[in-house]
C-alpha angles and dihedrals in degrees: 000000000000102000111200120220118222116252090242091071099041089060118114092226102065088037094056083049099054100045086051094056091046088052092045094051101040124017097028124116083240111034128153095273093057093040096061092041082058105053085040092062089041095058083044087061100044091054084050091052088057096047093052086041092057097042085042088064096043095052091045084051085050097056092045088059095043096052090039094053119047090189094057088046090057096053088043091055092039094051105033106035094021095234129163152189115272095248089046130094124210128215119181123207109206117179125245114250106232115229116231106241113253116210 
């Protein structure tokens, strides 16, 4: 039950090939695995890169509008940081949390 292997296979040639692409697939620093994980993130970050541009250029939009427009400036302070003029008073309404009923 001897089965002979062509001569083809037994060459070193194709042996030393074969061994190199199983080490190239599998066991290499950069193997196919990695190689995909690694475009895959890549891809990740430069959505990412998009996202952080575009809100880069609203916020810088934002500013330009705020410094331009006084007005706008005033609304923005009074809103976001609660300030106020020295002869006003400022009452903040805050609304209640509702509790979730626990039975």
């Amino acid at each position: 039950m001897f089965i002979r292997i062509p001569k083809f296979f037994r060459s070193f040639y194709f042996i030393f090939t074969s061994l190199f692409l199983v080490w190239m697939i599998f066991f290499d620093s950069n193997d196919f695995i990695t190689q995909y994980q690694m475009s895959k993130n890549l891809n990740d970050l430069e959505a990412q890169k998009e996202f952080y541009l575009g809100k880069i250029d609203s916020v810088e939009q934002d500013r330009k509008e705020l410094l331009s427009n006084t007005e706008l400036l005033e609304k923005y302070a009074r809103e976001k940081y609660m300030m106020k003029k020295p002869a006003e008073d400022l009452f903040i309404i805050m609304k209640k949390e509702e509790k979730p009923n626990q039975q």
